[in-house]
Each structure stands twice: as structure tokens, then as C-alpha cells.
C-alpha positions, -999 to 999 in steps of 0.1 A, spaced: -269 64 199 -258 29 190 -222 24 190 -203 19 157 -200 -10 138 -163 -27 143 -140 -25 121 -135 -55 96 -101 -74 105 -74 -61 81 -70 -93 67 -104 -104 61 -108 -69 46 -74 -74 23 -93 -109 13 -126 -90 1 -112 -64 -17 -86 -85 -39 -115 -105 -46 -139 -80 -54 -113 -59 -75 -105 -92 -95 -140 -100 -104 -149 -65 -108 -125 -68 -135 -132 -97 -150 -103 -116 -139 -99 -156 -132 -74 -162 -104 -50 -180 -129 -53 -146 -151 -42 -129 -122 -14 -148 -114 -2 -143 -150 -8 -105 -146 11 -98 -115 35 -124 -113 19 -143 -82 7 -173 -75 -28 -187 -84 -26 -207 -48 -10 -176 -34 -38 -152 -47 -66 -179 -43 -50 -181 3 -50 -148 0 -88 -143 -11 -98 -168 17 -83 -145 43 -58 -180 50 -24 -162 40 -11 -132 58 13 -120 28 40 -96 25 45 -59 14 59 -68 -21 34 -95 -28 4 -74 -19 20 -44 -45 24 -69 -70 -10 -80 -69 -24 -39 -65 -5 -31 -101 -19 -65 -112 -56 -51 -106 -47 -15 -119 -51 1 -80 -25 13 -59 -14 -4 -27 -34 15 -1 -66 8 -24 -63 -31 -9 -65 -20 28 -100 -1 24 -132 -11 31 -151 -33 9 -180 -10 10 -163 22 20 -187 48 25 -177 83 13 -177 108 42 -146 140 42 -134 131 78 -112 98 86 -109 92 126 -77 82 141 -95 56 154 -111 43 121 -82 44 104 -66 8 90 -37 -4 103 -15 -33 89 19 -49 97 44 -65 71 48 -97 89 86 -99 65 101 -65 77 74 -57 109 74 -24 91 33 -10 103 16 11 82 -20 31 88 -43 49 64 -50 84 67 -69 93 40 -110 95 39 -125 67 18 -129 86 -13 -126 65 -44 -130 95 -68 -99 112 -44 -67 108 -63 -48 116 -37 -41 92 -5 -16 98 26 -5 74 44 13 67 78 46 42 82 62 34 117 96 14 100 120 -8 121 157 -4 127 176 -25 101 144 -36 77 141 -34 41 112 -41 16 120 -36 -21 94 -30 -44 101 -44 -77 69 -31 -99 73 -8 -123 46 -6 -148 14 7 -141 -17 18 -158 -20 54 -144 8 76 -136 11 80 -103 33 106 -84 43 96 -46 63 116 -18 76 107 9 78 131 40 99 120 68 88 126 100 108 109 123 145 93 121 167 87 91 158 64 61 174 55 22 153 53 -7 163 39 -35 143 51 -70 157 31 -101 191 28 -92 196 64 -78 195 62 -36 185 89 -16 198 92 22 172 114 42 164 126 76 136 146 97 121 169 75 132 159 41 108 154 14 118 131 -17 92 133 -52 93 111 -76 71 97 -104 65 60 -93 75 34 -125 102 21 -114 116 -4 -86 116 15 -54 136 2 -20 129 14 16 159 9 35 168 15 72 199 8 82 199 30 113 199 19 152 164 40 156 126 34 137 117 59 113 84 75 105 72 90 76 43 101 57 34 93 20 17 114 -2 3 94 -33 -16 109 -63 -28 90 -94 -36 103 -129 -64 84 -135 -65 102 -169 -35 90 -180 -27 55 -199 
């Protein structure tokens, strides 16, 4: 039984699926940029697999394309199958706030649903500031491990081991640990592709 194939470096497989879901949707680069509020040289580095870009500018350019973030970190060709391996599962650092994050969820695109894992650093931040989107889209997040704030809108959230915070996800959200000690959490995301 020949071994599997390898899997695609993360961001070579970040560059083909902005590219793909840009021209999938009829999209220039420059009508990108104006979409999601990021540059056309930023966008055009990133296709080319050249830039290695941040958390925030990676969810700007997901809204941008309608998808959510975790949609940019699959593979170009995904093929459909109801079990994700550990070991096939993608993994991608924030090279701004070294948080790492890894995909749990099978490579469904009619799922609405994805999970996914986040190992984040003592003292980083990322702030999301998208809020608009296409589909309504519902997101939890489950900590696992360690203490973290959340900020929804301008109401913040402290929570711990266990906790679970819901929310509906159209407006600016910040991830925020300020504690000596990485936290880890899961996040549950769900998309009404029926709605809007």
C-alpha cells in the first residue's frame, strides 16, 4: 500500500485557495482589495505563496470572499471523506501573536459546521475587526485549557477551563490573554448558508 501523498505546505495551500475562491468568484485582485479592505500587492504576495500574513488580514480577506477563516486553510481539492486524522489535520501559526491553530473538522464543504483547535500564548492578542458577513454565522468557544478574555462588540468576557461563550459572529471580536500560562480552546463554528 503506497504511502500517502504529503500534505501541501500551509502556505502554498493558503495561496491556492485565496486564488481559487477569488476567481471562482469572479473577482480581480484590485476588486478584492476594495472588498476586504487589503491590499492588491498584499493579496496578489499572498496568492504567490511570497507573504506569510497575519490572523486579521487572512479574516479580512475570508469575509472578503464570503467564506469563513478556516475555509482558507483547506485543501484546494479537498476530498470529502467523514474521518479527519490527527495527523492530516492543518496546522498554522500567526507569525504576529505566535497564537497556532489546527483544523479538526473533515473536509466537507456542504458541512456547516467546523471545529477547530487553538494553542494561544501568554500575553498575545489578535483583534478581529470584521463584522459584516454574507451568512450568519454562530461561533463558540470552549475552553480547554487556561484562562482567556473575549471581547464581543464592546462586551468582554473573562473565562476559564470549562467555560463555553456563544455568540452570533457580526461584530469585532478580540482574543486576549493576559495570563502567565497559554490557553487552549476549541471553536465551534456553524454557518447559515441560507441566510443573506
Amino acid at each position: 500500500m503506497p504511502p500517502p501523498p504529503p500534505l501541501m505546505d500551509i502556505n502554498a495551500r493558503i495561496a491556492a485557495r485565496v486564488s481559487f475562491l477569488r476567481q471562482e468568484r469572479g473577482l480581480s485582485l484590485d476588486a478584492l482589495a476594495t472588498k476586504c479592505s487589503v491590499s492588491r500587492s498584499m493579496i496578489s504576495l499572498i496568492e504567490r505563496g511570497q507573504s506569510n500574513a497575519t490572523a486579521v488580514v487572512l479574516e479580512k480577506l475570508a469575509t472578503g470572499l464570503g467564506v469563513m477563516l478556516p475555509a482558507l486553510f483547506e485543501d484546494p481539492q479537498p476530498q470529502t471523506a467523514p474521518l479527519m486524522r490527527h495527523a492530516d489535520q492543518p496546522e498554522w501559526r500567526d507569525p504576529q501573536s505566535g497564537y497556532l491553530r489546527r483544523d479538526i473538522s473533515p473536509p466537507d464543504p456542504q458541512s456547516p459546521l467546523r471545529i477547530v483547535e487553538v494553542l494561544f500564548p501568554a500575553g498575545a492578542k489578535v483583534t478581529y475587526e470584521t463584522a459584516e458577513r454574507e451568512a450568519l454565522v454562530h461561533q463558540q468557544i470552549w475552553i480547554l485549557e487556561g484562562r482567556m478574555e473575549v471581547s464581543v462588540g464592546k462586551t468582554q468576557y473573562a473565562i476559564e477551563a470549562g467555560d463555553c461563550l456563544a455568540f452570533q459572529l457580526n461584530s469585532p471580536v478580540a482574543f486576549h490573554n493576559p495570563h502567565r500560562k497559554p490557553a487552549r480552546y476549541a471553536v465551534i463554528i456553524c454557518t447559515d448558508k441560507q441566510h443573506g
